[in-house]
Residue frames as qw, qx, qy, qz and C-alpha x, y, z in Angstrom:
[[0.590, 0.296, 0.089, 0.746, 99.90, -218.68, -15.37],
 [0.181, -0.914, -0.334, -0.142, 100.21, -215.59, -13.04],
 [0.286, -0.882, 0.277, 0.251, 103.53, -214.63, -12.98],
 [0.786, 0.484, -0.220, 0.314, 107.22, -215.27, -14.67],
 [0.824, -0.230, -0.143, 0.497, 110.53, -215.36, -12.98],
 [0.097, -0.932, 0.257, 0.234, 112.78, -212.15, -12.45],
 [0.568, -0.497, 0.583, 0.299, 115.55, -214.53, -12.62],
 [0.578, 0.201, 0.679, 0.406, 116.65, -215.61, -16.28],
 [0.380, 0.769, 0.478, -0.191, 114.26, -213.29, -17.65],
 [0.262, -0.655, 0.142, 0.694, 117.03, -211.11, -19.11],
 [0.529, 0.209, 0.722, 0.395, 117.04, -212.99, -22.22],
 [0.236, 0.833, 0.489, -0.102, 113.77, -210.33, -23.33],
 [0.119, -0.753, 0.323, 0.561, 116.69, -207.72, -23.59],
 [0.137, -0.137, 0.842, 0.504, 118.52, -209.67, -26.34],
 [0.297, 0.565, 0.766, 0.073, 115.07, -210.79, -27.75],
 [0.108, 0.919, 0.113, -0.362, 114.26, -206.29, -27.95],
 [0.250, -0.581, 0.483, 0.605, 118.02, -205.81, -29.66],
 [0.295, 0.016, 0.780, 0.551, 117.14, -208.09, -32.58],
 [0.193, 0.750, 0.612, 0.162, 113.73, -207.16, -33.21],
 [0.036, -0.930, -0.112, 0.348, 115.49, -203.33, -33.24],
 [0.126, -0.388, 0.656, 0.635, 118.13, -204.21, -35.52],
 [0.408, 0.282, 0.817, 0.294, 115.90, -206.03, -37.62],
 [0.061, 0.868, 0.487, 0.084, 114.03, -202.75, -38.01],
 [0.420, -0.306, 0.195, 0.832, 117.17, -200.45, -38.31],
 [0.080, 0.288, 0.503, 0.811, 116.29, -199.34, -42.13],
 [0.028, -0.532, -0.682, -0.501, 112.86, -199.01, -41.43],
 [0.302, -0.756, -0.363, 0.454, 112.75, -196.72, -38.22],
 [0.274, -0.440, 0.214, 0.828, 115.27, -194.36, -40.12],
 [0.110, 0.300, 0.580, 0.749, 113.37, -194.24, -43.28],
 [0.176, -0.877, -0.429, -0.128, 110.11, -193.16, -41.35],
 [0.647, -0.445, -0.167, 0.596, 112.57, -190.82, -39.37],
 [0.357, 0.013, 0.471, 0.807, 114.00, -189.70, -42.28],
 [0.037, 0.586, 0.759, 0.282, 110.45, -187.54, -43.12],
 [0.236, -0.816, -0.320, -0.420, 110.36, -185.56, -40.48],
 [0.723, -0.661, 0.152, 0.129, 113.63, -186.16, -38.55],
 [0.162, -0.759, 0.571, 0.268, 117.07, -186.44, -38.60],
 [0.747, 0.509, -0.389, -0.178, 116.75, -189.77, -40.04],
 [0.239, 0.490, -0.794, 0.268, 118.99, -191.52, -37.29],
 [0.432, -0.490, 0.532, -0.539, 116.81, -193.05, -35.32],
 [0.935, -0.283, 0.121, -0.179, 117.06, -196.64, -35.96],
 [0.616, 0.458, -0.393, 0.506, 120.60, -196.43, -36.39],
 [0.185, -0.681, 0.200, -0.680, 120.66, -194.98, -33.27],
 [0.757, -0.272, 0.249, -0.539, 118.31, -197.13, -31.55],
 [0.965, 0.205, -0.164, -0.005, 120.22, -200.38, -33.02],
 [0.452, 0.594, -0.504, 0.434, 123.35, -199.08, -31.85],
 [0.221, -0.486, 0.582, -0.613, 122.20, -198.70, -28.16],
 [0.958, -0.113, 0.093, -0.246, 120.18, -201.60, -27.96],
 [0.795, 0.476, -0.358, 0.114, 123.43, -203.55, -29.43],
 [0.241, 0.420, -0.628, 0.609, 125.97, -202.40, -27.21],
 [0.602, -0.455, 0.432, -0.494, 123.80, -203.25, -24.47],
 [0.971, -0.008, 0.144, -0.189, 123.17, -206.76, -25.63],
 [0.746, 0.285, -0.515, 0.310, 126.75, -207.54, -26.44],
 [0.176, -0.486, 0.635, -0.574, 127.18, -206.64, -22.40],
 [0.766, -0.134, 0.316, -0.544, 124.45, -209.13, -21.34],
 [0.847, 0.267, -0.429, -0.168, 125.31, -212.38, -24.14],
 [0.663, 0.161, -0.696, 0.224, 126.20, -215.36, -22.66],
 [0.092, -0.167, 0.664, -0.723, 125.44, -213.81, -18.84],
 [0.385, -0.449, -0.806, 0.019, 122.43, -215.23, -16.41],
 [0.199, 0.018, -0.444, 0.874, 120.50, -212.23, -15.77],
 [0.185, 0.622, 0.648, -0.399, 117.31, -211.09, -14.23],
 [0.241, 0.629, 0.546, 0.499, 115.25, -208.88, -15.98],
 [0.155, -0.963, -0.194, 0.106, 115.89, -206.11, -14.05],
 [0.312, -0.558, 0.420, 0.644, 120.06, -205.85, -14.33],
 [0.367, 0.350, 0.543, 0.669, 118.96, -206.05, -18.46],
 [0.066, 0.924, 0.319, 0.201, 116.78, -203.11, -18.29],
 [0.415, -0.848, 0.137, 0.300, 119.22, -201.42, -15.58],
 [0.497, -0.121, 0.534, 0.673, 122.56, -202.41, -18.42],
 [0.243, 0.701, 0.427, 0.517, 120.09, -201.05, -21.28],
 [0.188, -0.950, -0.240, 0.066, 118.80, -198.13, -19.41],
 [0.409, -0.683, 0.235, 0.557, 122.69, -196.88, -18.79],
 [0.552, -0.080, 0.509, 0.656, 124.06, -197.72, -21.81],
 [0.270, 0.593, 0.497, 0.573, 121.23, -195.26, -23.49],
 [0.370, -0.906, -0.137, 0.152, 121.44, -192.79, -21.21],
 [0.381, -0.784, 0.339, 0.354, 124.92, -192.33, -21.03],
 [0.209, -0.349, 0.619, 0.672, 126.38, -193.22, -24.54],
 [0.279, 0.489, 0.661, 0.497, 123.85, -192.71, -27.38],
 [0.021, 0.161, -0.055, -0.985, 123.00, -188.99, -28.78],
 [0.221, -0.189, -0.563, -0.773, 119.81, -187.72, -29.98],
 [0.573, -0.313, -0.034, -0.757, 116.44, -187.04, -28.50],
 [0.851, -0.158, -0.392, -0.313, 115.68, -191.09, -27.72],
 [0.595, 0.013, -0.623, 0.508, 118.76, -192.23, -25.44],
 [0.140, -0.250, 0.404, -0.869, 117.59, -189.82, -22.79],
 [0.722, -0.198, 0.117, -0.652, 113.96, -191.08, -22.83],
 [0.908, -0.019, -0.419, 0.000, 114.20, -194.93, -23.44],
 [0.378, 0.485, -0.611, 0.500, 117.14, -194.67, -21.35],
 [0.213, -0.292, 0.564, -0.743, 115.32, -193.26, -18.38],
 [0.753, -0.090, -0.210, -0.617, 112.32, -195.82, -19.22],
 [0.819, -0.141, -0.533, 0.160, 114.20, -199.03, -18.47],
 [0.289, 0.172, -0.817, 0.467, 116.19, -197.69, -15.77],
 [0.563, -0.034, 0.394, -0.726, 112.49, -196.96, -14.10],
 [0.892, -0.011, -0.346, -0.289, 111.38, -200.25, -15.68],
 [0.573, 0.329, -0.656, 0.366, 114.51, -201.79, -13.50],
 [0.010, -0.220, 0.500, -0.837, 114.11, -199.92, -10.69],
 [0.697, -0.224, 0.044, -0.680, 110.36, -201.09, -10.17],
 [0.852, 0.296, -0.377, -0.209, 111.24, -204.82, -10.48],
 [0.486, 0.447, -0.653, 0.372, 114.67, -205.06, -8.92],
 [0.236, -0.195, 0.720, -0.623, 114.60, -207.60, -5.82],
 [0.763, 0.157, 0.262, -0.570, 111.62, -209.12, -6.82],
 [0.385, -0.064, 0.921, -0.013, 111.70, -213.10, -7.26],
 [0.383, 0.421, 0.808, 0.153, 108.28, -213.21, -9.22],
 [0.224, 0.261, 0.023, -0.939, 106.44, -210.24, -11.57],
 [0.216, 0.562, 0.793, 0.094, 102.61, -210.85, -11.79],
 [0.326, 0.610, 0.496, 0.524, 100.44, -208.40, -13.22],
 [0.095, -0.984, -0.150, -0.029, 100.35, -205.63, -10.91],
 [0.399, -0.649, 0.281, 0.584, 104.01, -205.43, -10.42],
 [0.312, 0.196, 0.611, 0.700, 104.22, -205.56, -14.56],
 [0.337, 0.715, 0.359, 0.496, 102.04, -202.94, -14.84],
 [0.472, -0.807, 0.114, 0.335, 103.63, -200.66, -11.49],
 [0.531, -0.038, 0.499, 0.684, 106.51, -201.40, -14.23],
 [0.265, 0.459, 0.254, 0.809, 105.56, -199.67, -17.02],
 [0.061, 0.980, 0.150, 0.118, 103.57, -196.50, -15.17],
 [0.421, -0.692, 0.198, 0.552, 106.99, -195.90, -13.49],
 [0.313, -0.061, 0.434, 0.843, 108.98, -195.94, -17.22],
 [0.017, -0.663, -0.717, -0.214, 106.17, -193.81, -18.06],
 [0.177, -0.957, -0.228, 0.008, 106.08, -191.46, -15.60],
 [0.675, -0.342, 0.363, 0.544, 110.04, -191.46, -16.42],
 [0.431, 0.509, 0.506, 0.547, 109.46, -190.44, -20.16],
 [0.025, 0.791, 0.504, 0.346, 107.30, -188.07, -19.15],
 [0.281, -0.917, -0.208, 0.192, 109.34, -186.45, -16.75],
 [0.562, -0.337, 0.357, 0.666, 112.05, -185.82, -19.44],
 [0.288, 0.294, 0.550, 0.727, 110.07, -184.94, -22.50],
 [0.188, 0.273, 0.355, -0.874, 106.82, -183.92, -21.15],
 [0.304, 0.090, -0.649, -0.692, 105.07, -185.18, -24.01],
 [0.637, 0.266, 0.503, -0.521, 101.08, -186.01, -23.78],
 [0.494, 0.291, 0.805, 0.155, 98.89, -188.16, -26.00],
 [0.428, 0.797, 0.414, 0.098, 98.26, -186.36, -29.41],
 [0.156, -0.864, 0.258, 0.403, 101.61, -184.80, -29.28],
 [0.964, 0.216, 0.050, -0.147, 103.20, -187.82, -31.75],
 [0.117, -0.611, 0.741, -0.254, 105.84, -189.23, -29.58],
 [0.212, -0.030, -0.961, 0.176, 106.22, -192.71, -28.10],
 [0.379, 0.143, 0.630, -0.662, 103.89, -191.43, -25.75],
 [0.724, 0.075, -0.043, -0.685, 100.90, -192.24, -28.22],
 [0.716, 0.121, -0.682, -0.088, 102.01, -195.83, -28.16],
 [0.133, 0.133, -0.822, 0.537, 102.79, -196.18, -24.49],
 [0.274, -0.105, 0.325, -0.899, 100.00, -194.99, -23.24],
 [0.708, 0.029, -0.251, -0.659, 97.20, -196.85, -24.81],
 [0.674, 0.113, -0.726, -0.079, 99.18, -199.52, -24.66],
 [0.013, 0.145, -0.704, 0.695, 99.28, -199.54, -20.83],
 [0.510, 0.129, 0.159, -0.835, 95.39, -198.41, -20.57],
 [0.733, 0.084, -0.521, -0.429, 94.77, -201.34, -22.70],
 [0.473, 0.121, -0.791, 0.367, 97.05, -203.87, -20.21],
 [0.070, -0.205, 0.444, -0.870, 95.18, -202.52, -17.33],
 [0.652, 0.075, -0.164, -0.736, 91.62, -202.45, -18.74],
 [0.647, 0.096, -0.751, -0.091, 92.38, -206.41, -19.68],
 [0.377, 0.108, -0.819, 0.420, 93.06, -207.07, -16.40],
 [0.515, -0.071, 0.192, -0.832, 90.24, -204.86, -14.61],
 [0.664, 0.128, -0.202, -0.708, 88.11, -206.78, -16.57],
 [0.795, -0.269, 0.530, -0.122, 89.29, -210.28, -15.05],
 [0.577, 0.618, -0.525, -0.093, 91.91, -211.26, -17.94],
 [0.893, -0.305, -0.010, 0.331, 94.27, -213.17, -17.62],
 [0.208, -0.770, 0.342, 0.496, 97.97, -211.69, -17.52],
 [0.587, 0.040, 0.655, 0.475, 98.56, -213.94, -20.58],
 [0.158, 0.779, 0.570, 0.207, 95.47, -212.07, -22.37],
 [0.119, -0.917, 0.024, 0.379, 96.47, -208.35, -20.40],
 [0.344, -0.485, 0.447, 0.668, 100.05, -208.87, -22.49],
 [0.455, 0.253, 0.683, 0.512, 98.52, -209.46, -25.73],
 [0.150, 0.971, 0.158, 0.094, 96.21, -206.03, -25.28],
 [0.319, -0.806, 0.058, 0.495, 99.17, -204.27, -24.46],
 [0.312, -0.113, 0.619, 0.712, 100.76, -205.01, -27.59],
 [0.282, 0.454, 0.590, 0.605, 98.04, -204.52, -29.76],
 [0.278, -0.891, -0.276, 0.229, 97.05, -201.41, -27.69],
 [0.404, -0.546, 0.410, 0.609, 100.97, -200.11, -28.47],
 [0.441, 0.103, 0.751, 0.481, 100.39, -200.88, -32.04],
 [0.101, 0.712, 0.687, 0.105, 97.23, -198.63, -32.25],
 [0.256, -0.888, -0.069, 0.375, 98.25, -195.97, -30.56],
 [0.178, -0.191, 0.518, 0.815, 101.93, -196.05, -33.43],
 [0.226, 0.414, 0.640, 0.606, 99.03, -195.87, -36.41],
 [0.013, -0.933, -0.349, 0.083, 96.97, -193.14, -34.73],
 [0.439, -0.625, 0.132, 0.632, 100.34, -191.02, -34.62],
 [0.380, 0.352, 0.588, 0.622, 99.88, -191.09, -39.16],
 [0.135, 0.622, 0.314, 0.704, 97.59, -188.37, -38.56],
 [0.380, -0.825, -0.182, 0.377, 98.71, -186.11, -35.87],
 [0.271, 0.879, -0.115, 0.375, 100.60, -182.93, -36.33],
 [0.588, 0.367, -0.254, 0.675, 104.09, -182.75, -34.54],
 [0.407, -0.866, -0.185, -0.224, 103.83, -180.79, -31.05],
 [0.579, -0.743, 0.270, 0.200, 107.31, -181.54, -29.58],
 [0.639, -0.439, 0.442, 0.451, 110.90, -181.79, -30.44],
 [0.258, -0.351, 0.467, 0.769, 112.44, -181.47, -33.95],
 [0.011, 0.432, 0.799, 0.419, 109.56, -182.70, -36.53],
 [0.144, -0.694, -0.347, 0.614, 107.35, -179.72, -34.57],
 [0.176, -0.507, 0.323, 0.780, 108.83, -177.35, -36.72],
 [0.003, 0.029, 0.766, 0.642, 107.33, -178.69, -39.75],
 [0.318, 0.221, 0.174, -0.905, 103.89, -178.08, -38.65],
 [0.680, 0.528, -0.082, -0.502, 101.28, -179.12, -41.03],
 [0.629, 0.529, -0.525, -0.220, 103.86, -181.53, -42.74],
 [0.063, 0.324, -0.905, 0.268, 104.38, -183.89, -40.21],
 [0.734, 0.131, 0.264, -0.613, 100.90, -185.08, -41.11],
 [0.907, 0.262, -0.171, -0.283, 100.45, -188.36, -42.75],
 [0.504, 0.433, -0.718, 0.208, 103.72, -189.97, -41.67],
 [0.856, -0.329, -0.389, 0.084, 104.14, -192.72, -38.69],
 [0.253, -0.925, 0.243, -0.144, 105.93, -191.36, -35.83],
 [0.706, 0.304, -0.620, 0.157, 109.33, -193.35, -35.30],
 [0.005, -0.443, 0.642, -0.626, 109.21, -193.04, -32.03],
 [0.693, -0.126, 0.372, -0.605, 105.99, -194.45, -31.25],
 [0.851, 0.307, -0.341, -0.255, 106.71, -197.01, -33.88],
 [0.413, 0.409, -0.719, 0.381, 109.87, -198.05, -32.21],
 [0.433, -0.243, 0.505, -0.706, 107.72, -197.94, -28.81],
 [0.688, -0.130, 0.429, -0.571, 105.88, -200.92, -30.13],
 [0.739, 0.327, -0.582, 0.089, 108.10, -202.89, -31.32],
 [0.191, 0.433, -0.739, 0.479, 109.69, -202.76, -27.99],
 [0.536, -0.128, 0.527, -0.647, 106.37, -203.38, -25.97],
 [0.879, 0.187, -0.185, -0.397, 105.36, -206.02, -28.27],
 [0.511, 0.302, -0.746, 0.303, 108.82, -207.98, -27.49],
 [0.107, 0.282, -0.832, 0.465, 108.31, -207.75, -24.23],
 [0.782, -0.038, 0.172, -0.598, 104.69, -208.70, -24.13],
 [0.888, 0.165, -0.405, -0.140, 105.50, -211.79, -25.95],
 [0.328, 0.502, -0.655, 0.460, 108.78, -212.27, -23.60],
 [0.415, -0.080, 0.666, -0.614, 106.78, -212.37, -20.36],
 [0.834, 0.009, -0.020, -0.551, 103.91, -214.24, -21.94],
 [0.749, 0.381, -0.542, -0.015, 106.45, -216.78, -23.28],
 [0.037, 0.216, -0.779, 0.588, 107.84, -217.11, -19.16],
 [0.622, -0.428, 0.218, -0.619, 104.11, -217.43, -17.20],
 [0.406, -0.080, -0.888, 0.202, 104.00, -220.63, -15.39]]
């Protein structure tokens, strides 16, 4: 098991939408602390509208990231549709043309939506953004493999890598964007971004794992 198809693979989109509606309430209630409070409304809306474009079509996994990637980019508001946006369409854009994705082109994938995030927010590790979930989680996916994983084994650190990195974000202190402002009080709460970051990497860890052949 050392790769998964491009082709079909879209499905993982639709598979990301539900596991972001299912977590609507609970992104906005952590939101809701130290934010505006919109962001899994937000994030349920653009994931949605992407996946009613894709239902019922037969598409790689790059035109789903490239259909997400626009549809948050270019019609959802608020701090996150800019960054997730630009993540898939760099998660597309690494991918697109390619027939098979084994582990180095899956992890060429995420540094590009990575180095995408990063070249919209600017946000480093210990700032408590997505970025404290992405990151690790990558570093973990990497590490696995270094160490002669398998890719089956690299996706399962990455998720729980993503997962670590959202609980380390409980006690940081705000450094960018609106929650900032609160200083001091944006201690002890889960970031919703990073939280939402690994939900999404955890879908699609399981998504590819659930394809290798």
């Amino acid at each position: 098991m050392t790769s998964f198809s491009n082709a079909g693979s879209g499905e993982i989109v639709l598979s990301m939408a539900d596991r972001i509606a299912e977590n609507k309430a609970y992104l906005s209630e952590i939101d809701g602390r130290i934010g505006d409070g919109d962001h899994g409304v937000n994030m349920a809306k653009g994931f949605g509208m992407a996946a009613d474009r894709l239902r019922g079509r037969d598409t790689t996994l790059a035109e789903a990231f490239a259909t997400l990637g626009e549809v948050l980019m270019g019609e959802i508001g608020g701090s996150m549709g800019p960054l997730y946006g630009m993540m898939f369409t760099e998660f597309a854009e690494s991918i697109e043309g390619r027939d098979e994705i084994d582990a180095p082109a899956f992890s060429a994938m995420l540094g590009k939506g990575l180095e995408g995030v990063q070249s919209i927010g600017e946000a480093k590790v210990g700032d408590k953004t997505l970025v404290d979930a992405f990151v690790p989680a990558l570093e973990a996916f990497d590490a696995a493999i270094a160490e002669g994983h398998s890719f089956a084994q690299a996706l399962d650190a990455l998720a729980t890598g993503a997962e670590r990195g959202r609980d380390t974000t409980i006690d940081l202190v705000a450094r960018v964007g609106r929650a900032s402002r609160l200083g001091e009080r944006s201690r002890g709460v889960l970031d919703a971004g990073a939280t939402s970051c690994a939900l999404i990497l955890r879908t699609l860890a399981e998504g590819a794992g659930g394809r290798l052949r």
